[in-house]
C-alpha positions as YAML, in Angstrom:
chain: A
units: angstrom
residues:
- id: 1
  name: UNK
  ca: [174.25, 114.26, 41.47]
- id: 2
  name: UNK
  ca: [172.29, 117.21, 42.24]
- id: 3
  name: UNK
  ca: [169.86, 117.48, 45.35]
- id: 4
  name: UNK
  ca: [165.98, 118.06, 44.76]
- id: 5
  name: UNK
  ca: [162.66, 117.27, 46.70]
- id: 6
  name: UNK
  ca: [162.34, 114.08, 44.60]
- id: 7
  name: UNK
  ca: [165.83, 112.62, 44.45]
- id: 8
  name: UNK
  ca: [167.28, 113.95, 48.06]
- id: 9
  name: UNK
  ca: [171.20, 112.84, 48.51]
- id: 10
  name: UNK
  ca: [170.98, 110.82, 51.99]
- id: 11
  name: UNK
  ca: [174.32, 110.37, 53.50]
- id: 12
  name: UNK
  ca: [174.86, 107.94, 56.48]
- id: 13
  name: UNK
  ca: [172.30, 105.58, 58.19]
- id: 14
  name: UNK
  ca: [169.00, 106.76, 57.89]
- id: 15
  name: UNK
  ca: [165.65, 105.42, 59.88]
- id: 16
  name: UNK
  ca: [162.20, 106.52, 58.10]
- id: 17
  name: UNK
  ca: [158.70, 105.96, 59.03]
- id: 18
  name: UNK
  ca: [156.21, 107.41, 56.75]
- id: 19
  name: UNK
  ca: [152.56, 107.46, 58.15]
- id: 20
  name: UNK
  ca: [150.19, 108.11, 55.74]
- id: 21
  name: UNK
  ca: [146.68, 108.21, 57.54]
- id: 22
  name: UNK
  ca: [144.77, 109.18, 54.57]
- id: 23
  name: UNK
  ca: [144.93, 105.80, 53.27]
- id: 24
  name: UNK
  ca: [145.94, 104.56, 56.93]
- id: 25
  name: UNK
  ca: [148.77, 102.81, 55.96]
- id: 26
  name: UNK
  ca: [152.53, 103.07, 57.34]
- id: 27
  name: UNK
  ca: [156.13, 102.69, 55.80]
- id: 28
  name: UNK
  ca: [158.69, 101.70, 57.78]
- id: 29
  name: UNK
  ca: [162.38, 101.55, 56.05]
- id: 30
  name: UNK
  ca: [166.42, 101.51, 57.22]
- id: 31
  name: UNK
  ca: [169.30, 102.46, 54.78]
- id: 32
  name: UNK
  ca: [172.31, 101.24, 55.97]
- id: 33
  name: UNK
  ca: [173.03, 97.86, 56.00]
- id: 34
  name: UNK
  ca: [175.55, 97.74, 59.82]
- id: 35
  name: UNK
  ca: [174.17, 101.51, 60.12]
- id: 36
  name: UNK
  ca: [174.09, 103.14, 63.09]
- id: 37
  name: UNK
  ca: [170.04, 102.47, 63.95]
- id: 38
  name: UNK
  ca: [167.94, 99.76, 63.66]
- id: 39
  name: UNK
  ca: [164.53, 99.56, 63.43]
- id: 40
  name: UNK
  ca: [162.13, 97.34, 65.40]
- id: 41
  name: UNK
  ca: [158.00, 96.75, 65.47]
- id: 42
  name: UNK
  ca: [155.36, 94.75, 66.64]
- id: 43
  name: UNK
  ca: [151.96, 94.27, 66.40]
- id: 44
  name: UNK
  ca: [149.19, 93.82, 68.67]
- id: 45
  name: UNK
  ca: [146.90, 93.20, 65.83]
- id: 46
  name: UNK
  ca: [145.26, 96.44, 66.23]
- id: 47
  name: UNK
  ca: [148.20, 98.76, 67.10]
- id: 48
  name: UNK
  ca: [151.81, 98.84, 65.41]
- id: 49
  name: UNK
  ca: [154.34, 100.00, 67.73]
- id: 50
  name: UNK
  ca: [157.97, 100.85, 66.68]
- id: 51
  name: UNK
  ca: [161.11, 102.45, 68.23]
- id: 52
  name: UNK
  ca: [164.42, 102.11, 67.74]
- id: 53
  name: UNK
  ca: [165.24, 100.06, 70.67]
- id: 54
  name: UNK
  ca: [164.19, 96.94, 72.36]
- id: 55
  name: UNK
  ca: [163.78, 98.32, 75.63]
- id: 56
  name: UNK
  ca: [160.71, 101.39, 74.46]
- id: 57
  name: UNK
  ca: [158.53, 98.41, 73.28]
- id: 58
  name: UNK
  ca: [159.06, 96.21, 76.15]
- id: 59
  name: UNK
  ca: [158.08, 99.44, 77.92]
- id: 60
  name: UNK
  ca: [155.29, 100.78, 75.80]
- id: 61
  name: UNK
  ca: [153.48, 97.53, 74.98]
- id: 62
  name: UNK
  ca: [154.09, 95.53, 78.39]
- id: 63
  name: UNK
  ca: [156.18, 93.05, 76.51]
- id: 64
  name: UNK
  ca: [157.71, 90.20, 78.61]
- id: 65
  name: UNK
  ca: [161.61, 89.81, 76.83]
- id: 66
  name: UNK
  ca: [160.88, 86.38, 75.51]
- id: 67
  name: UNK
  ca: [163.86, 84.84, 73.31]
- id: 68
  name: UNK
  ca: [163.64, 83.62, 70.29]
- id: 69
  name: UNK
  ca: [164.68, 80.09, 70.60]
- id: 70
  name: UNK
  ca: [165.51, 80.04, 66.23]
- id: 71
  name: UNK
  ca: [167.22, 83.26, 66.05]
- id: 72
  name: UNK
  ca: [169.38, 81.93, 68.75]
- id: 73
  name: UNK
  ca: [170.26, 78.84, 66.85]
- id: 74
  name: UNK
  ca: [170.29, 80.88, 63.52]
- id: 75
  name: UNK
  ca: [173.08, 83.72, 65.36]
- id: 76
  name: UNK
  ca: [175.33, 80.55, 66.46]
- id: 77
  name: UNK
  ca: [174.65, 78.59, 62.82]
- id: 78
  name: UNK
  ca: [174.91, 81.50, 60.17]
- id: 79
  name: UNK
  ca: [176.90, 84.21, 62.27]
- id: 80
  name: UNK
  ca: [173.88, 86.78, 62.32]
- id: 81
  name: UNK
  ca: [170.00, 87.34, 61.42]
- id: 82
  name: UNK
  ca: [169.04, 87.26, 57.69]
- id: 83
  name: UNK
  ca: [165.49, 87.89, 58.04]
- id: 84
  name: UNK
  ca: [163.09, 90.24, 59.79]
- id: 85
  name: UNK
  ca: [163.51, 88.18, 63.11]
- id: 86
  name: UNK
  ca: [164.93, 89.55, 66.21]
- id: 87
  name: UNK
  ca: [166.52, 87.94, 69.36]
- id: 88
  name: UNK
  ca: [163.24, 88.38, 70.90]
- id: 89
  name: UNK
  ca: [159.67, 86.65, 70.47]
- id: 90
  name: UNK
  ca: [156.90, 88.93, 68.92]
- id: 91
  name: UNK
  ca: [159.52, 91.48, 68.09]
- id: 92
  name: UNK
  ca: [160.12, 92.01, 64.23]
- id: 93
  name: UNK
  ca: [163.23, 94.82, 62.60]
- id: 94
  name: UNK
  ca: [163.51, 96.34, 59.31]
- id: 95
  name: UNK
  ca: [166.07, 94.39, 57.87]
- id: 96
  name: UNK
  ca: [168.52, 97.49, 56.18]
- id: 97
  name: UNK
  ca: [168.11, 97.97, 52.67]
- id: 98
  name: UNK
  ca: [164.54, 97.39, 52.67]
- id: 99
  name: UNK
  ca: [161.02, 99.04, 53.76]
- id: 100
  name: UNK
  ca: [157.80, 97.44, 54.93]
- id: 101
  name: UNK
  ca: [154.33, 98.57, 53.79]
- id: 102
  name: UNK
  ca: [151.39, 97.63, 55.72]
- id: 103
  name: UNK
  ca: [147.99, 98.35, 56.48]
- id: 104
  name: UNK
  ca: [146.96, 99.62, 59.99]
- id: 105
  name: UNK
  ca: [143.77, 101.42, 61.25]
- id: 106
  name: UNK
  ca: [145.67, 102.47, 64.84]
- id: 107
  name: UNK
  ca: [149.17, 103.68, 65.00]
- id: 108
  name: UNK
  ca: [151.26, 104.75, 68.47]
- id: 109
  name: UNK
  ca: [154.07, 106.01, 67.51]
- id: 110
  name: UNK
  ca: [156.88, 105.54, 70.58]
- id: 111
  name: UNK
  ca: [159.51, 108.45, 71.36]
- id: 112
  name: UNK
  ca: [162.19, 108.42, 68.59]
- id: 113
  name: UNK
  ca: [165.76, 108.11, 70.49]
- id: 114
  name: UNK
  ca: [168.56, 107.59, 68.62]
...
């Protein structure tokens, strides 16, 4: 397959965000199902903040670490997450294979660490 702007070869577990504030909207998207990087977000309801670890948006957005109470049942029933659900209340992740579009006025973007 040959490499060009519109059909790139992407090797390995990729994280993208894609912020397009012309039409203020933001895509957020993971590769690699068991990759190397997840991606979580949460919303304020004015602000979407995302990183790609638990402990920036407890940080950034004065989260409390709630736990889910289902995803705990779900991780001991199925063996693992099949949604967008996280161990955590409020906190959401990219479930791999897949991007999210939404609309947002606001975005913070948190520091990137991989």
């Amino acid at each position: 397959m040959k490499q060009s702007i519109t059909n790139p070869i992407i090797k390995g577990s990729t994280v993208a965000v894609i912020i397009d504030t012309h039409d203020e909207k933001v895509t957020l998207a993971v590769n690699w199902p068991g990759g190397l990087y997840s991606l979580y977000y949460f919303s304020d309801g004015n602000s979407l903040f995302f990183a790609t670890r638990f402990d920036l948006l407890f940080h950034e957005c004065g989260l409390r670490p709630m736990p889910n109470q289902q995803s705990i049942v779900d991780l001991f029933r199925f063996g693992g997450l099949a949604t967008d659900n996280t161990m955590f209340e409020g906190i959401r992740r990219v479930v791999p294979g897949f991007a999210i579009h939404r609309n947002w006025p606001r975005y913070r973007v948190l520091l990137f660490r991989v």
